[in-house]
Every structure is written in structure tokens, then in C-alpha cells.
PDB file with SEQRES, HELIX, SHEET and CRYST1 records, atoms N, CA, C and O in Angstrom:
SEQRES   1 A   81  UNK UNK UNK UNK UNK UNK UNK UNK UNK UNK UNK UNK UNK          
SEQRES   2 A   81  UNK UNK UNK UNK UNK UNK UNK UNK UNK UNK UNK UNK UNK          
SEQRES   3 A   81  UNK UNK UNK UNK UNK UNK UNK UNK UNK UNK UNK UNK UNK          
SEQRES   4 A   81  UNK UNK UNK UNK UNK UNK UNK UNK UNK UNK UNK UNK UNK          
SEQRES   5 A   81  UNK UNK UNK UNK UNK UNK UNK UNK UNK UNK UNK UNK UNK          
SEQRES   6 A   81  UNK UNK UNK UNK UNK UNK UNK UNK UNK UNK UNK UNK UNK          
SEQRES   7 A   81  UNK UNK UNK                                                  
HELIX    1 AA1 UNK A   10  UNK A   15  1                                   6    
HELIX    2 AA2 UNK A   30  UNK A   40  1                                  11    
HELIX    3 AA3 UNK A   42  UNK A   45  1                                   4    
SHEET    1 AA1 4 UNK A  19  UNK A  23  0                                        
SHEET    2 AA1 4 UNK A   2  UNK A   7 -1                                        
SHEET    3 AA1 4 UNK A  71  UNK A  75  1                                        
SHEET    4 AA1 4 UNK A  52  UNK A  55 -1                                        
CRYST1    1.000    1.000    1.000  90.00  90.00  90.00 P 1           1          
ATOM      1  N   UNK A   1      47.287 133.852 -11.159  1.00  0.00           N  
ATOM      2  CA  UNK A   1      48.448 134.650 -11.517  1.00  0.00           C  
ATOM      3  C   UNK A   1      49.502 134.491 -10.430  1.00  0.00           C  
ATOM      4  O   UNK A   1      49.190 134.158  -9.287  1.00  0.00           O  
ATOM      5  N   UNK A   2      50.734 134.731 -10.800  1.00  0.00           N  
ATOM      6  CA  UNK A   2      51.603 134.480 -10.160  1.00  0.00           C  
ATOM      7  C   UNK A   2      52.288 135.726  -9.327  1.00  0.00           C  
ATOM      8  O   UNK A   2      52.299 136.690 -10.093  1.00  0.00           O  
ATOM      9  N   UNK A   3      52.712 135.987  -8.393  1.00  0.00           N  
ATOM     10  CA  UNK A   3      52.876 137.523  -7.742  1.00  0.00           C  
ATOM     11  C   UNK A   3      54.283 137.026  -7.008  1.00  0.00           C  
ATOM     12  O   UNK A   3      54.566 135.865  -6.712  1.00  0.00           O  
ATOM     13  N   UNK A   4      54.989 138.071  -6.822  1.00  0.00           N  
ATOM     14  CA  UNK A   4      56.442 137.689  -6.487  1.00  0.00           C  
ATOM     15  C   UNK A   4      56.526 138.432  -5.141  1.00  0.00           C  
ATOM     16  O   UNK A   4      56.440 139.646  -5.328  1.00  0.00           O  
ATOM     17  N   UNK A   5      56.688 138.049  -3.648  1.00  0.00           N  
ATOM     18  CA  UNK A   5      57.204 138.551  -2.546  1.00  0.00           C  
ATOM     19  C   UNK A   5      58.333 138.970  -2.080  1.00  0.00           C  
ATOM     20  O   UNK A   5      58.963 138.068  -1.526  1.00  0.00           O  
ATOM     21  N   UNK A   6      58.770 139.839  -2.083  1.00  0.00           N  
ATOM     22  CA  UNK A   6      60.213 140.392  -1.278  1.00  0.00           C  
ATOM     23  C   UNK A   6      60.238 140.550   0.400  1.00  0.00           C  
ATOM     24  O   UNK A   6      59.640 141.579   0.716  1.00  0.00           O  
ATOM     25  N   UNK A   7      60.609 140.035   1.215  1.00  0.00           N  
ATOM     26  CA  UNK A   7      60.481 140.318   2.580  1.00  0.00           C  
ATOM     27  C   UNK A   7      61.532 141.443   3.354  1.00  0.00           C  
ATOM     28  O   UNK A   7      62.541 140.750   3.479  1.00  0.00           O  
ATOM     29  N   UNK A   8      61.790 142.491   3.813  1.00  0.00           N  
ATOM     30  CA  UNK A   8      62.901 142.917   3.932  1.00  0.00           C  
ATOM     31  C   UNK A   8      62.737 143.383   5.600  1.00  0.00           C  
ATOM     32  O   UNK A   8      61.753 143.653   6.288  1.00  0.00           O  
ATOM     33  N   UNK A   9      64.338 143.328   5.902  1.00  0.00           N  
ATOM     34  CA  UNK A   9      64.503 143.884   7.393  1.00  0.00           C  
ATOM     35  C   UNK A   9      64.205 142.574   8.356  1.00  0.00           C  
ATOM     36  O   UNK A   9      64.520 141.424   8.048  1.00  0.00           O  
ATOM     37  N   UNK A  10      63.782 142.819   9.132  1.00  0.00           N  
ATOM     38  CA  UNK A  10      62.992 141.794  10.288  1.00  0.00           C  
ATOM     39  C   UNK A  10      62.083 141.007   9.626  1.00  0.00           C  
ATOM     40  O   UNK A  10      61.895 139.834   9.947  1.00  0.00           O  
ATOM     41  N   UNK A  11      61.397 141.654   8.562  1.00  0.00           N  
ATOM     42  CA  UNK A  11      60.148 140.745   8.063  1.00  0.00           C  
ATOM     43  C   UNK A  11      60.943 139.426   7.593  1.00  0.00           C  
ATOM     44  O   UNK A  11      60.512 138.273   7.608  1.00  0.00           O  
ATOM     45  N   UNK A  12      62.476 139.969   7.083  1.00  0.00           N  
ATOM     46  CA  UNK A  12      62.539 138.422   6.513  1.00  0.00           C  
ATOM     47  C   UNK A  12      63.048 136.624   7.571  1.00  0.00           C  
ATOM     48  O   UNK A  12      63.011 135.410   7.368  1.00  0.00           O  
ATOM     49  N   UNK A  13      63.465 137.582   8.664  1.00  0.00           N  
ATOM     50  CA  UNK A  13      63.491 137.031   9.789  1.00  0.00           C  
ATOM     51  C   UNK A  13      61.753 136.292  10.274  1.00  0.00           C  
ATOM     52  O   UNK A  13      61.432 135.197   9.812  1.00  0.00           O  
ATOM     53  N   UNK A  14      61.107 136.819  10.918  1.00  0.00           N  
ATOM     54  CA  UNK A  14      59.318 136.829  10.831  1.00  0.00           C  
ATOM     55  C   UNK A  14      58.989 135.299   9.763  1.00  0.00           C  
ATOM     56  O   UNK A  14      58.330 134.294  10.030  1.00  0.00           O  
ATOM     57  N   UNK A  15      59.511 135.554   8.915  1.00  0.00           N  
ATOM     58  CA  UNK A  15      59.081 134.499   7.359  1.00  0.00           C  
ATOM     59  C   UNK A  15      59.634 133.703   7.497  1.00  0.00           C  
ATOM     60  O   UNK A  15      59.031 132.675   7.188  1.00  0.00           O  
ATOM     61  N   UNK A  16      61.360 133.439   8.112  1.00  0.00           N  
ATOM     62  CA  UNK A  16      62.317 132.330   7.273  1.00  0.00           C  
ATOM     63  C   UNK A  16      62.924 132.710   5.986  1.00  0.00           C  
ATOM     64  O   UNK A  16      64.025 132.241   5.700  1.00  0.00           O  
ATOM     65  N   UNK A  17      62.302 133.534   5.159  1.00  0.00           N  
ATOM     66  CA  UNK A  17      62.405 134.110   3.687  1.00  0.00           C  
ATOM     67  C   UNK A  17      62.811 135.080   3.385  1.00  0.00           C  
ATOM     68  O   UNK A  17      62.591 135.837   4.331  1.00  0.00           O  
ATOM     69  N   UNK A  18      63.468 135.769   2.361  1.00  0.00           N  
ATOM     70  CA  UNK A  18      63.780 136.770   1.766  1.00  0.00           C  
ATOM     71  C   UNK A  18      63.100 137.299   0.440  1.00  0.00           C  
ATOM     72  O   UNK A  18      62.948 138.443   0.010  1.00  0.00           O  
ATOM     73  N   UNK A  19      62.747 136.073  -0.049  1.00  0.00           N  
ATOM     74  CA  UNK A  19      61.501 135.901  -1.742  1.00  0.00           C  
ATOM     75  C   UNK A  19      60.495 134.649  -0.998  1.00  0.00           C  
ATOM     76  O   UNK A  19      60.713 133.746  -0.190  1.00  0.00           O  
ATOM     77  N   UNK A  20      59.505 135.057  -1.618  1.00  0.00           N  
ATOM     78  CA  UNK A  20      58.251 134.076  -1.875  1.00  0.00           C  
ATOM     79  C   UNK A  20      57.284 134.184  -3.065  1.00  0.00           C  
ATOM     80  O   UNK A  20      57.160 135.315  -3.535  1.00  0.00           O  
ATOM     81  N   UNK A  21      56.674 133.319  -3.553  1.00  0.00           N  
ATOM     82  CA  UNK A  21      55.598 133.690  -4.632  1.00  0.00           C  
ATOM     83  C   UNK A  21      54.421 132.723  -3.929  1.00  0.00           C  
ATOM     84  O   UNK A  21      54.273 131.795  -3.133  1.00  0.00           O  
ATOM     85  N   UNK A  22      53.581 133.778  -4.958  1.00  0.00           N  
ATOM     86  CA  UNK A  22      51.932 133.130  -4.035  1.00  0.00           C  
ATOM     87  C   UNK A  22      51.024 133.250  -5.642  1.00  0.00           C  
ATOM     88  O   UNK A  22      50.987 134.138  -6.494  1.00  0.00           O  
ATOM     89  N   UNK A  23      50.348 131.873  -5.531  1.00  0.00           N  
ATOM     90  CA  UNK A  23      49.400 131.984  -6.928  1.00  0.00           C  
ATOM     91  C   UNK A  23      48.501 132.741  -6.304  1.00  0.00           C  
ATOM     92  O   UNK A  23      48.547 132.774  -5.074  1.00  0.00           O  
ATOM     93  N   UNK A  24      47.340 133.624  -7.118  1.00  0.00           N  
ATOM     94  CA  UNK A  24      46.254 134.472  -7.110  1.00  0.00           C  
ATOM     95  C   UNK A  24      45.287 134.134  -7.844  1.00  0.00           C  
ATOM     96  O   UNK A  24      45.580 133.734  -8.970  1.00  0.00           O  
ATOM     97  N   UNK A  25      44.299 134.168  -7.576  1.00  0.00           N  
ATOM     98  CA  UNK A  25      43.069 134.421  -9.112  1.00  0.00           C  
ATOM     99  C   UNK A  25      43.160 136.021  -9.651  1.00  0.00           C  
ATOM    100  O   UNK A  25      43.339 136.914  -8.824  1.00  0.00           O  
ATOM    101  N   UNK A  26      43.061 136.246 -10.712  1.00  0.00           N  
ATOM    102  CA  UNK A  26      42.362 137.098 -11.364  1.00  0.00           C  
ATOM    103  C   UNK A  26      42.025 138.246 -10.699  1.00  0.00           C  
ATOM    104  O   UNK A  26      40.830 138.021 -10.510  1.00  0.00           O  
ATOM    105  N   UNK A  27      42.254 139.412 -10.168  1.00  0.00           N  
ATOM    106  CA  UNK A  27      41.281 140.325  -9.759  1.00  0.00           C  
ATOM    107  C   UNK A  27      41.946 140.262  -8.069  1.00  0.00           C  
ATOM    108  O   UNK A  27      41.699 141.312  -7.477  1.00  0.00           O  
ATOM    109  N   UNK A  28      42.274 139.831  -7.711  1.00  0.00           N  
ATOM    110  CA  UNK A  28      43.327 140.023  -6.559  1.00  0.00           C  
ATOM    111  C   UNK A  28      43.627 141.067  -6.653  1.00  0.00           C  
ATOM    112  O   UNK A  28      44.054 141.824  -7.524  1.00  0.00           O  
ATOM    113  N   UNK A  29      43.123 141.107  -4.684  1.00  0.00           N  
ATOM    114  CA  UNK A  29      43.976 142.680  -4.595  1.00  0.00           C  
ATOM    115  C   UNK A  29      45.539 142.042  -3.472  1.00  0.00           C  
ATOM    116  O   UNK A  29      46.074 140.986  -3.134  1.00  0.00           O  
ATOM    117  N   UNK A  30      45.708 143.772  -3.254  1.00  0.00           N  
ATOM    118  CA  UNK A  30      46.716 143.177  -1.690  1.00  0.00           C  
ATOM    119  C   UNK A  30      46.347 142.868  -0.644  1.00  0.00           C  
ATOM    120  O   UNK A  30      46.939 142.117   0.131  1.00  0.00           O  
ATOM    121  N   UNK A  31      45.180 143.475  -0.454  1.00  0.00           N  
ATOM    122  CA  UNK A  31      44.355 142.822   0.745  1.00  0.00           C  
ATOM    123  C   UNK A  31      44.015 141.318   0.732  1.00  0.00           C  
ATOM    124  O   UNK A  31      43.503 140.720   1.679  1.00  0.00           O  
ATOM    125  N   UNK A  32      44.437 140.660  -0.717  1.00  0.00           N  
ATOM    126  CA  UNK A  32      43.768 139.649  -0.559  1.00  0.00           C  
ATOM    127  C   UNK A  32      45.286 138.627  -0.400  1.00  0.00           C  
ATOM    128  O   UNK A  32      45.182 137.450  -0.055  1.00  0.00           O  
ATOM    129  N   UNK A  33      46.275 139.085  -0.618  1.00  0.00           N  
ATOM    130  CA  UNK A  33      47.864 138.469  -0.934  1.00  0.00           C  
ATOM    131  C   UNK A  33      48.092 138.944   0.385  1.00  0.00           C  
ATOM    132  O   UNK A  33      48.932 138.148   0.805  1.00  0.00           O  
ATOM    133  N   UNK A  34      47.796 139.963   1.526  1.00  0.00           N  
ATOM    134  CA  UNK A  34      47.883 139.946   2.460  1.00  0.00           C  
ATOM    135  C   UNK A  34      47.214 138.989   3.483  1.00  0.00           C  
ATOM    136  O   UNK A  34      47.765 138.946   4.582  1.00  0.00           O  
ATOM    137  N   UNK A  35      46.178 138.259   3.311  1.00  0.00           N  
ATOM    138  CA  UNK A  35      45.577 137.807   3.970  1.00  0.00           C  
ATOM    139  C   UNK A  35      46.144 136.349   3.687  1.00  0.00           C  
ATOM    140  O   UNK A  35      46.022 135.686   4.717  1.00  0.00           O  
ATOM    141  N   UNK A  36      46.617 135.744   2.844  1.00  0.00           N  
ATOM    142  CA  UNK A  36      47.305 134.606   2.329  1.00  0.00           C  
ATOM    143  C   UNK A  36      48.477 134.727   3.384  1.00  0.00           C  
ATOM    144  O   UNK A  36      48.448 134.087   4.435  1.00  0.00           O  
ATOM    145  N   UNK A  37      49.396 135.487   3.086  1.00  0.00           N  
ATOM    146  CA  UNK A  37      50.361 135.885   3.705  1.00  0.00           C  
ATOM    147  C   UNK A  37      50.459 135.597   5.237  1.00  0.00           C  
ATOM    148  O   UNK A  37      51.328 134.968   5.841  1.00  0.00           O  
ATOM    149  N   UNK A  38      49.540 136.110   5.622  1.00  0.00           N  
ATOM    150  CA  UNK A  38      49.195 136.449   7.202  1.00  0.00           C  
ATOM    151  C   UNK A  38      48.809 134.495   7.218  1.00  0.00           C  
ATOM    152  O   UNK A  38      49.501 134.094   8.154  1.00  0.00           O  
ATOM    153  N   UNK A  39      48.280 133.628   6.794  1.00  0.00           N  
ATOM    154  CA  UNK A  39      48.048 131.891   6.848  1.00  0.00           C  
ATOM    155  C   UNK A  39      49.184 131.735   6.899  1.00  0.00           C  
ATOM    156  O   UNK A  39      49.621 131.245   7.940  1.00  0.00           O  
ATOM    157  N   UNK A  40      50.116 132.077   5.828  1.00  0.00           N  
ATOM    158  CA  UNK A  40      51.143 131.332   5.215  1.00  0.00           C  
ATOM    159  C   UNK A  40      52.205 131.375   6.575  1.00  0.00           C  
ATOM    160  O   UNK A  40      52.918 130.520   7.101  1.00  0.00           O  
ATOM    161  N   UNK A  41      51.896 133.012   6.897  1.00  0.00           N  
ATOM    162  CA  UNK A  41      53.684 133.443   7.882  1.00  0.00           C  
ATOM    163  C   UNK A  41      52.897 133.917   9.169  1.00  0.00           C  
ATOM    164  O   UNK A  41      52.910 135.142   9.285  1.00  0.00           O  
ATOM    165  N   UNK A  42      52.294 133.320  10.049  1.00  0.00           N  
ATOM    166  CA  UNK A  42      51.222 134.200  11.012  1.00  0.00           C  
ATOM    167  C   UNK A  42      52.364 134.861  11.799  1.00  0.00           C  
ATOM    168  O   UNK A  42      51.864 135.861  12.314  1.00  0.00           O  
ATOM    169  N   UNK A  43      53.931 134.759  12.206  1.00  0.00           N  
ATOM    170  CA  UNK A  43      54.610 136.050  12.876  1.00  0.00           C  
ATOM    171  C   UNK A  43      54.276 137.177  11.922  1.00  0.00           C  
ATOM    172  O   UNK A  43      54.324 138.288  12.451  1.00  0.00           O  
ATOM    173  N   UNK A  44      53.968 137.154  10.712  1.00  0.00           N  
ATOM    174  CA  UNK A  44      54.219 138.402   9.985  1.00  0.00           C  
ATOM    175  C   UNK A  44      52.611 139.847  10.148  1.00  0.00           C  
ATOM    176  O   UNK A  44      52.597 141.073  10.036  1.00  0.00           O  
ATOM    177  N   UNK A  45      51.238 138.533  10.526  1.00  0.00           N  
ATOM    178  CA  UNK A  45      50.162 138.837  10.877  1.00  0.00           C  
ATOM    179  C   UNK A  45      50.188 140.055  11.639  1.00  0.00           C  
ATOM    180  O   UNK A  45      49.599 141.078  11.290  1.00  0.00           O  
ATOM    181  N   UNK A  46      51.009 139.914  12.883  1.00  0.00           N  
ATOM    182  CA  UNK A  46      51.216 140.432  14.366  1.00  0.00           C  
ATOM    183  C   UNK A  46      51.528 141.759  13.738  1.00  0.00           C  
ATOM    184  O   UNK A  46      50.819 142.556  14.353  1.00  0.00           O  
ATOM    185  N   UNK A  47      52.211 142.405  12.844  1.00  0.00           N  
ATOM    186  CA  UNK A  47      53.096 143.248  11.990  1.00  0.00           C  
ATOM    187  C   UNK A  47      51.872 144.200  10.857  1.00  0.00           C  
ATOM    188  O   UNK A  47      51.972 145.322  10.361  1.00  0.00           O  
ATOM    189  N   UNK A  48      50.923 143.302  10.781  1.00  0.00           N  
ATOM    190  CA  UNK A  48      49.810 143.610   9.463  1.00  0.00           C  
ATOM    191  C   UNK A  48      49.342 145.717   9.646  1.00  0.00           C  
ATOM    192  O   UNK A  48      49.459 146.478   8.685  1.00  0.00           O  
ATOM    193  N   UNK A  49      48.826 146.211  11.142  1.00  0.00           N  
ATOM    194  CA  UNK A  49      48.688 147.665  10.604  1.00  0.00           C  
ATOM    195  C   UNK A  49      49.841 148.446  10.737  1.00  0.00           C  
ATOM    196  O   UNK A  49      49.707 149.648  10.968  1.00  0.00           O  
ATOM    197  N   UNK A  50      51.403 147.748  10.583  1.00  0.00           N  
ATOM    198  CA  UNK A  50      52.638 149.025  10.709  1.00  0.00           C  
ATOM    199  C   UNK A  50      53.493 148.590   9.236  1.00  0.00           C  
ATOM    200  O   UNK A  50      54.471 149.141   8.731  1.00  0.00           O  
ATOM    201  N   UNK A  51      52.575 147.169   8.691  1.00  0.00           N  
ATOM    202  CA  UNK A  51      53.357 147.001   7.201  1.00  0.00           C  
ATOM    203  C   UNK A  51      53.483 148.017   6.111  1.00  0.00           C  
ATOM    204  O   UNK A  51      52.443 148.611   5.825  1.00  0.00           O  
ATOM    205  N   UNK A  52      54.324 148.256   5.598  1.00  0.00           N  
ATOM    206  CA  UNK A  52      54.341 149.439   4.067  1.00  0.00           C  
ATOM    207  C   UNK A  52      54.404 148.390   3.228  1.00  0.00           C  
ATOM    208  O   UNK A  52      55.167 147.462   3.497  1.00  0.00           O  
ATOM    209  N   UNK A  53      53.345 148.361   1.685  1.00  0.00           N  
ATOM    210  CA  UNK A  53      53.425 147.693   1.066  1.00  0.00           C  
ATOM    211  C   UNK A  53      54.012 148.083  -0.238  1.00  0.00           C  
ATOM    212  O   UNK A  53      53.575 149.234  -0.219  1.00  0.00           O  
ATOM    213  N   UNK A  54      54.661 148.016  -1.352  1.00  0.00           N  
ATOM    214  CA  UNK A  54      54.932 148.557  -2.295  1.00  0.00           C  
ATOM    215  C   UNK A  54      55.119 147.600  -3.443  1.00  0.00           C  
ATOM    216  O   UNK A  54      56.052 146.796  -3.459  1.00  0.00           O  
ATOM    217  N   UNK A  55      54.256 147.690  -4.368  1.00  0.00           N  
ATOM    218  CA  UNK A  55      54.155 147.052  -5.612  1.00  0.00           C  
ATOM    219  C   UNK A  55      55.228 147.408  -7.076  1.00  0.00           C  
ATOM    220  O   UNK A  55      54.898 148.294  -7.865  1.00  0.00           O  
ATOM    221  N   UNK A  56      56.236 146.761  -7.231  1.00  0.00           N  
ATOM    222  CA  UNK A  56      57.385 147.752  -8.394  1.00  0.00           C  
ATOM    223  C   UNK A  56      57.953 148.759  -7.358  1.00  0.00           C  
ATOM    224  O   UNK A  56      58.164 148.420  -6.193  1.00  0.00           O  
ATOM    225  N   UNK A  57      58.168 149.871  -7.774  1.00  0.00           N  
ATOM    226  CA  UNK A  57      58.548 151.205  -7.110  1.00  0.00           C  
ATOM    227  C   UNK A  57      57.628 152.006  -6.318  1.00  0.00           C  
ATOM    228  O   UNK A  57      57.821 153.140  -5.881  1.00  0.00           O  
ATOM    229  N   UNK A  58      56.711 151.346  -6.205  1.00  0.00           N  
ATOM    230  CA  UNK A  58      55.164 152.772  -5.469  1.00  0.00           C  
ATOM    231  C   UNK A  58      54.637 151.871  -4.622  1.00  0.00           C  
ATOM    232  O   UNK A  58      54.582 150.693  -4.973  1.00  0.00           O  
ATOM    233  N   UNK A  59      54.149 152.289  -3.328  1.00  0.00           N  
ATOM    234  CA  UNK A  59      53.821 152.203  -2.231  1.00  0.00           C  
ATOM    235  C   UNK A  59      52.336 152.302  -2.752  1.00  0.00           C  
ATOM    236  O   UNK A  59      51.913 153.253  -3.408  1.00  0.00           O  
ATOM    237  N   UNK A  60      51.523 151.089  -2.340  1.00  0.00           N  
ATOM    238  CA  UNK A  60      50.021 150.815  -2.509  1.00  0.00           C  
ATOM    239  C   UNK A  60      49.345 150.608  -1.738  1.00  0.00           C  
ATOM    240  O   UNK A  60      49.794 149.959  -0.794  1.00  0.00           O  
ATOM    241  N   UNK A  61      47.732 151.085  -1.693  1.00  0.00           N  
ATOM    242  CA  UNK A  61      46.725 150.642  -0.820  1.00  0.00           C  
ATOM    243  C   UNK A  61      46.657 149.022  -1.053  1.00  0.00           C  
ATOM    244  O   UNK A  61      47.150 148.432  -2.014  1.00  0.00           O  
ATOM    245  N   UNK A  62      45.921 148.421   0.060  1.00  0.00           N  
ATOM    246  CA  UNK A  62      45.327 147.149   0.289  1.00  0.00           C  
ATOM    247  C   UNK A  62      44.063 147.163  -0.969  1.00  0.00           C  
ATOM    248  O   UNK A  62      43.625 146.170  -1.548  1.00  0.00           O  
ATOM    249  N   UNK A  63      43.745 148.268  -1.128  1.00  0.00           N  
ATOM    250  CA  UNK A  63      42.362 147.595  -2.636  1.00  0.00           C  
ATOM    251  C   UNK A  63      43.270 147.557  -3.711  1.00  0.00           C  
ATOM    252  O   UNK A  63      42.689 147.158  -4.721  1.00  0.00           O  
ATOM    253  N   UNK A  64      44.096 147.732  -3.846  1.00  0.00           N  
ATOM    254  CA  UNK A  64      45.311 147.606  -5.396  1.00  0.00           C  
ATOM    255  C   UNK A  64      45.294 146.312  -6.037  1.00  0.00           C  
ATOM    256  O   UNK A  64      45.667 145.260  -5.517  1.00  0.00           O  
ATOM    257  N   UNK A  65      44.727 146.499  -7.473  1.00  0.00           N  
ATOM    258  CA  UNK A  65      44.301 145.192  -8.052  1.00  0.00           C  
ATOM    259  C   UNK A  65      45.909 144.555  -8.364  1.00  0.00           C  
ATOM    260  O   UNK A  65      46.740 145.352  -8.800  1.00  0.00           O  
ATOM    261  N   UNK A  66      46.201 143.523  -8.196  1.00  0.00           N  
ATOM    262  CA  UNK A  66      47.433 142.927  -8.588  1.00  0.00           C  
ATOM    263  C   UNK A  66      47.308 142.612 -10.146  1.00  0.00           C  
ATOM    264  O   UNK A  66      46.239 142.453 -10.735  1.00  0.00           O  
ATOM    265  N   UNK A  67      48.454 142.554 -10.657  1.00  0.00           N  
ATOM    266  CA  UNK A  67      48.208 141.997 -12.091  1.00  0.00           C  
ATOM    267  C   UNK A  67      49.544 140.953 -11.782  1.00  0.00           C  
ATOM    268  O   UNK A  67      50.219 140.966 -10.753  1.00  0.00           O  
ATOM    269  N   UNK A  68      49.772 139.840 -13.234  1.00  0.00           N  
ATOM    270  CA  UNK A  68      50.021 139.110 -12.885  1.00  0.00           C  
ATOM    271  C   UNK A  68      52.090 139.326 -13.993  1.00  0.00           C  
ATOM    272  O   UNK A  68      52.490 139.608 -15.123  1.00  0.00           O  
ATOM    273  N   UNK A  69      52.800 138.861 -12.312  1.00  0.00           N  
ATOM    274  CA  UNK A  69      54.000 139.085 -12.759  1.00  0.00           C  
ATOM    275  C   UNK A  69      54.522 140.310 -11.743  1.00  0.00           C  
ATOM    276  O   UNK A  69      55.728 140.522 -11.619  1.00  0.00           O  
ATOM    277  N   UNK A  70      53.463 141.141 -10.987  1.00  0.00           N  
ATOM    278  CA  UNK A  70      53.591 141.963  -9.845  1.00  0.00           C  
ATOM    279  C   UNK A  70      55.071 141.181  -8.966  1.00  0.00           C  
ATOM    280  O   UNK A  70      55.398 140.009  -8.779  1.00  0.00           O  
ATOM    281  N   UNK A  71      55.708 142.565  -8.577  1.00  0.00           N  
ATOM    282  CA  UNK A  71      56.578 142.336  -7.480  1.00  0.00           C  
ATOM    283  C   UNK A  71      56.298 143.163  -6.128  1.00  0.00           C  
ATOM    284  O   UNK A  71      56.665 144.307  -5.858  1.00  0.00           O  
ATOM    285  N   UNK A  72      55.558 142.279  -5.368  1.00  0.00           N  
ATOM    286  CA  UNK A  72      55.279 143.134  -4.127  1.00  0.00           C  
ATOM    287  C   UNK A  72      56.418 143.177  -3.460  1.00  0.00           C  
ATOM    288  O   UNK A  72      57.219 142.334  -3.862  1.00  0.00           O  
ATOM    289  N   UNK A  73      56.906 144.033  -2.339  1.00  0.00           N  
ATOM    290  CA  UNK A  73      57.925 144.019  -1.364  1.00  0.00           C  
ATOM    291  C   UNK A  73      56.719 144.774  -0.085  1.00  0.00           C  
ATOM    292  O   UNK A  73      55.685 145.439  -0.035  1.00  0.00           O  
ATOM    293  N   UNK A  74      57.742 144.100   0.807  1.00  0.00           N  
ATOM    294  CA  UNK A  74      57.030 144.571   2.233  1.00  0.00           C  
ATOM    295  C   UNK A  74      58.118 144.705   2.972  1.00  0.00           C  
ATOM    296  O   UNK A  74      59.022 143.873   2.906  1.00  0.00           O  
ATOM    297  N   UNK A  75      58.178 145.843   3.826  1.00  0.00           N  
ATOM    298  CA  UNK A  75      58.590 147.035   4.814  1.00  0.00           C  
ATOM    299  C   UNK A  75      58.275 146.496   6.134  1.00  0.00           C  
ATOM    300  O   UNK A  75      57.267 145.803   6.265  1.00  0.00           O  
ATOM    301  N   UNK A  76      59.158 146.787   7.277  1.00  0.00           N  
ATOM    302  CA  UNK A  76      58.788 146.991   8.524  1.00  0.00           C  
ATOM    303  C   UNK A  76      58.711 148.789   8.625  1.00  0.00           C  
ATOM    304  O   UNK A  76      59.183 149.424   7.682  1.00  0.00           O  
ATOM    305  N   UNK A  77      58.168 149.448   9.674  1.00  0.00           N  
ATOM    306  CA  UNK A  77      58.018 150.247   9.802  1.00  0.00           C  
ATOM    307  C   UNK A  77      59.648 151.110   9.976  1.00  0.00           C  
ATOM    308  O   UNK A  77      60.634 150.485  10.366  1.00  0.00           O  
ATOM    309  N   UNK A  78      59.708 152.560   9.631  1.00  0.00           N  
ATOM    310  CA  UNK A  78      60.824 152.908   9.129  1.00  0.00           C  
ATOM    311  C   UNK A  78      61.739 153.228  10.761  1.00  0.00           C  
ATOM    312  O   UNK A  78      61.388 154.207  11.420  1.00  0.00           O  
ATOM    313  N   UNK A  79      62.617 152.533  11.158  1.00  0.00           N  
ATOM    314  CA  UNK A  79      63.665 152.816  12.563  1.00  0.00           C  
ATOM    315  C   UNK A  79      65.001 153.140  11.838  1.00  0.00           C  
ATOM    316  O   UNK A  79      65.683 152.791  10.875  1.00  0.00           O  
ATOM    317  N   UNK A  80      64.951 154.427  13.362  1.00  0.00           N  
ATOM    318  CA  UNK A  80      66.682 154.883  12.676  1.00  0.00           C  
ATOM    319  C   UNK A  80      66.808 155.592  14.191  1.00  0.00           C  
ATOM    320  O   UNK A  80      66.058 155.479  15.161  1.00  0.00           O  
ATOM    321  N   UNK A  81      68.038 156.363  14.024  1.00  0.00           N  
ATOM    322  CA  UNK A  81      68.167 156.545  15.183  1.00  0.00           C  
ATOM    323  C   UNK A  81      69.176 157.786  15.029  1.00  0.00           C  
ATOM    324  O   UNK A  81      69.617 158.350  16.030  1.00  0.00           O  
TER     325      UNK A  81                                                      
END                                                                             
């Protein structure tokens, strides 16, 4: 299945990217599109326990089964000042 990446903030700096897509099997979670991720972009690795992940509009655990056509986006942690 096909899953669609959004990078935002610094992350897309980290990547080179702003979009990415990543094929999946079947039954994929985020833990498992995270761990791709983390091969694919290892600056983004360094980042892995302050990432917010959010699938569509809602913010998801790492066991969240992906289905296929998913739009993940990923967060740096929230700075303001």
C-alpha cells in the first residue's frame, strides 16, 4: 500500500523534503513507516521520541494500523515563545 508523508517545520529541512511516499505491506503500522523512515532520513531518527505523528486530522499511536491511501504528517515538537 501506498502511504503519503508530509514533513513539516525543521523536519522538512532534516529530510531535504516536504512530501514523500513509502510502499507498505498490508497490516503496517506507524511504527513500522517509522522505522523505514528513520533508513530512509537517519537526521530525522535523532528526532524519533519528540516526533507527533498524525494520520488525516488525529494524532496516532505507533501501533496504528495504516490503511492504504493514509496521509501521515509529522511534527517537530511544539516551540513558541
Amino acid at each position: 500500500m501506498k502511504i503519503t508523508i508530509s514533513f513539516y517545520s525543521y523536519f522538512a529541512d532534516l529530510t531535504g523534503r516536504v512530501v514523500a511516499s513509502e510502499e507498505l505491506p498490508g497490516g503496517a503500522t506507524l511504527g513500522d513507516l517509522m522505522q523505514r523512515l528513520h533508513a530512509r532520513f537517519p537526521k530525522l531518527a535523532a528526532m524519533d521520541k519528540s516526533t507527533l505523528i498524525a494520520v488525516g486530522v488525529e494524532y496516532q499511536p505507533r501501533s496504528y494500523v495504516l490503511k492504504s491511501g493514509d496521509e501521515v504528517s509529522l511534527f517537530p515538537p511544539v516551540q513558541g515563545g
